[in-house]
N, C-alpha and C positions, 0 to 999 in steps of 0.2 A: 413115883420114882424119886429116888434119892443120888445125890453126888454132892459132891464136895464145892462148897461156896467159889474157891478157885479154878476149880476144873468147869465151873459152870461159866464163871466169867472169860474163861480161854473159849469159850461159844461166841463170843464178841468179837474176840482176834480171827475166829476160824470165819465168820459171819463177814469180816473185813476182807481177809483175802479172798471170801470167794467173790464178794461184789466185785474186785479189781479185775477178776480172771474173766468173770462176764463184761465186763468191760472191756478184757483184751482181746476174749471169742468174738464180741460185738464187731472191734473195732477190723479181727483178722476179714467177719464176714461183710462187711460195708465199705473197705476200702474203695477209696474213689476209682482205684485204678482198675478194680475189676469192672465195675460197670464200662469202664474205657475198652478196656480189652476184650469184652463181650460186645461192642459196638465195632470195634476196629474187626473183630472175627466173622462178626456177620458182611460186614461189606466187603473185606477179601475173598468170603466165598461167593459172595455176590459179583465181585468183579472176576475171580475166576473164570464163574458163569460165560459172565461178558466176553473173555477174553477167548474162551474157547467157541465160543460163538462167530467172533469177528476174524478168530483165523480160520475156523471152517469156510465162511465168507467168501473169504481171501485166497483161500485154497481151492475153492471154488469156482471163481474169476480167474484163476490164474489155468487151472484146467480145460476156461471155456478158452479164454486166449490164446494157450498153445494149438486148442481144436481149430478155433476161427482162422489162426495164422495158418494152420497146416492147410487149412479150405484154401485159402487167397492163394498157396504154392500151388496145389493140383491145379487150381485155375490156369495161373500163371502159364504152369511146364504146358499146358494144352495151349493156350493160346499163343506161346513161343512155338508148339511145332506147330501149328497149324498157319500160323504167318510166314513160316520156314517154307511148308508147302507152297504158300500162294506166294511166296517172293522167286521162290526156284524154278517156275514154270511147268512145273509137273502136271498139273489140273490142268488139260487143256478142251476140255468141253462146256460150255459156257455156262452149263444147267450147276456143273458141277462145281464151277469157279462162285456161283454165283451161292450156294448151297456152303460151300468154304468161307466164305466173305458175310454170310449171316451166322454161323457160327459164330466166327472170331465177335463178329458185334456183340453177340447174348455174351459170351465169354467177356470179355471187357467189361459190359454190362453188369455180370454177376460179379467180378473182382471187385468192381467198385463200391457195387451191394455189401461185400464181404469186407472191404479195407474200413468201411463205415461203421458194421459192426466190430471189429478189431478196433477201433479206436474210440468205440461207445462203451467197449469191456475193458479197455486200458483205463479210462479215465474211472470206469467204477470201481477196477480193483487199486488204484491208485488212491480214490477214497479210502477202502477197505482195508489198504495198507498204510495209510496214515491214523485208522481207528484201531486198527491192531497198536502201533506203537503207542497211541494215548494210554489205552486200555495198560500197557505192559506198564509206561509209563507209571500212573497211577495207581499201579498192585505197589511195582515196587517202593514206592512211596508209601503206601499204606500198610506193606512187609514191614521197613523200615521201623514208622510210627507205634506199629502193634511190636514190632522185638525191644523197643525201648521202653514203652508201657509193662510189658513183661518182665524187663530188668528191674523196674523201680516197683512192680508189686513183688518181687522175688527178698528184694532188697529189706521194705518192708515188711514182709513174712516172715525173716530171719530176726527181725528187732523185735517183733510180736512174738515171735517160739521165743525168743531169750527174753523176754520179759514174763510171759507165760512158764516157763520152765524155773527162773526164780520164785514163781509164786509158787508154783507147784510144791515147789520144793520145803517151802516157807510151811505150805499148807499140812504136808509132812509129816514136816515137826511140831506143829501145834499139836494137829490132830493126834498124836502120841500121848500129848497129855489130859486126852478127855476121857473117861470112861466109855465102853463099846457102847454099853445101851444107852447111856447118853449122848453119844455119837452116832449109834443109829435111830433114832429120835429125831435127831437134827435133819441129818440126810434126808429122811421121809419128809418132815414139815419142807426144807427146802424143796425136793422134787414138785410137792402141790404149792408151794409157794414162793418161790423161786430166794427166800430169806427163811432159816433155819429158825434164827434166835436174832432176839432186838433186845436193848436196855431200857430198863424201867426207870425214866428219866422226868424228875418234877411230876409224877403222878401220869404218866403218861407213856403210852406203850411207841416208840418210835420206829416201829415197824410199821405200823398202819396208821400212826400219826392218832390215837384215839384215846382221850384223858378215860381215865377208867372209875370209874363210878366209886363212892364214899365205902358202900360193901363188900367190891372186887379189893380196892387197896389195905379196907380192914382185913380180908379174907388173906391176904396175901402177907399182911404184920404179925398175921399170928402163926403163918406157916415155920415151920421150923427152919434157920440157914441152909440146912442142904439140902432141903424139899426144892423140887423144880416143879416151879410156876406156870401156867401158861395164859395167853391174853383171850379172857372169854371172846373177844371181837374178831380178830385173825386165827389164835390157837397158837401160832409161833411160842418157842420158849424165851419167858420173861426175864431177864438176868437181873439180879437187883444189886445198885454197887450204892457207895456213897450219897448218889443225887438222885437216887431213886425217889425221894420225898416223903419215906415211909417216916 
């Protein structure tokens, strides 16, 4: 392949902007903040979790305590009429007074049962309701935490697209002035090597960093100027300027 000495050396400028642009992809995909925001995301869905958790809980206690209190009234309304009876005189056969009067006791008995557990379910949904607020607490905080992370990778992103988008653009206009099949030449080397084209600097290919043998650099003096080179070690196209050491 043949081109033009200059249009070969604009393989250097194109070989430049694109190192900066993997630079700028690198840098859009490693921000610190996404790893933050991928931490922050997993534990709000984690506290979610929690949270729906500990107001089922809570929903739960509160459903046995309205049950438990409604037990301790039925109790109660029974035990006010049946002490109503034995206060009024109504009962007056003594099997019958005496059969009234062990009622009201079991009745008593069970309220107290009942007022025990009413107050065994208060204090656990009382727990339950102070682990529901921690939980809210601490999403919102971590809501918070995660929409601020988001602002500052967002923010971020827009200085890496405009710094990306000036290269792009840069890259453009180089590439305008390389020849097609010496600019698809390049592209291929680049895709299996992530570097197109390197300068042929003091004898030495600085793409793969590899001095090239007494033969390769003879082999390469006697190519004609717009013969394009390439480095027997890597294969990338060799540019040869000034400090090549030919």
């Amino acid at each position: 392949m043949k081109a033009a000495p200059e249009a070969q050396k604009r393989l250097l400028d194109l070989a430049e902007l694109d190192t900066s642009l993997d630079r700028v992809r690198h840098r859009r995909r490693t921000l610190p903040d996404l790893a933050e925001i991928d931490e922050l995301s997993k534990r709000l869905a984690r506290l979610a979790t929690q949270v729906i958790a500990a107001e089922t809980e809570a929903g739960d206690l509160a459903r046995d305590q309205a049950k438990a209190e409604s037990d301790v009234d039925a109790v109660r309304v029974r035990v006010d009429r049946d002490t109503k009876r034995l206060d009024s005189g109504q009962v007056s056969s003594p099997k019958d007074l005496a059969s009234l009067q062990s009622e009201i006791t079991s009745l008593r008995r069970r309220q107290s049962d009942l007022e025990e557990v009413v107050l065994e379910i208060m204090e656990r949904r009382e727990a339950a309701d102070a682990q529901v607020e921690s939980l809210r607490s601490e999403r919102d905080k971590v809501t918070g935490t995660l929409r601020a992370a988001e602002e500052r990778r967002d923010a971020a992103f827009a200085e890496i697209d405009r710094e990306g988008g000036e290269l792009t653009g840069r890259r453009a206009t180089v590439s305008a002035d390389i020849p097609a099949d010496l600019l698809a030449l390049y592209e291929k080397l680049r895709e299996q090597s992530g570097v197109g084209a390197a300068m042929l600097h003091g004898g030495r290919c600085l793409g793969c960093r590899t001095s090239l043998s007494i033969a390769d650099l003879n082999r390469i003096r006697a190519a004609a100027h717009d013969e394009v080179v390439r480095c027997e070690e890597c294969r990338r196209i060799l540019v040869r300027t000034a400090e090549s050491g030919l």
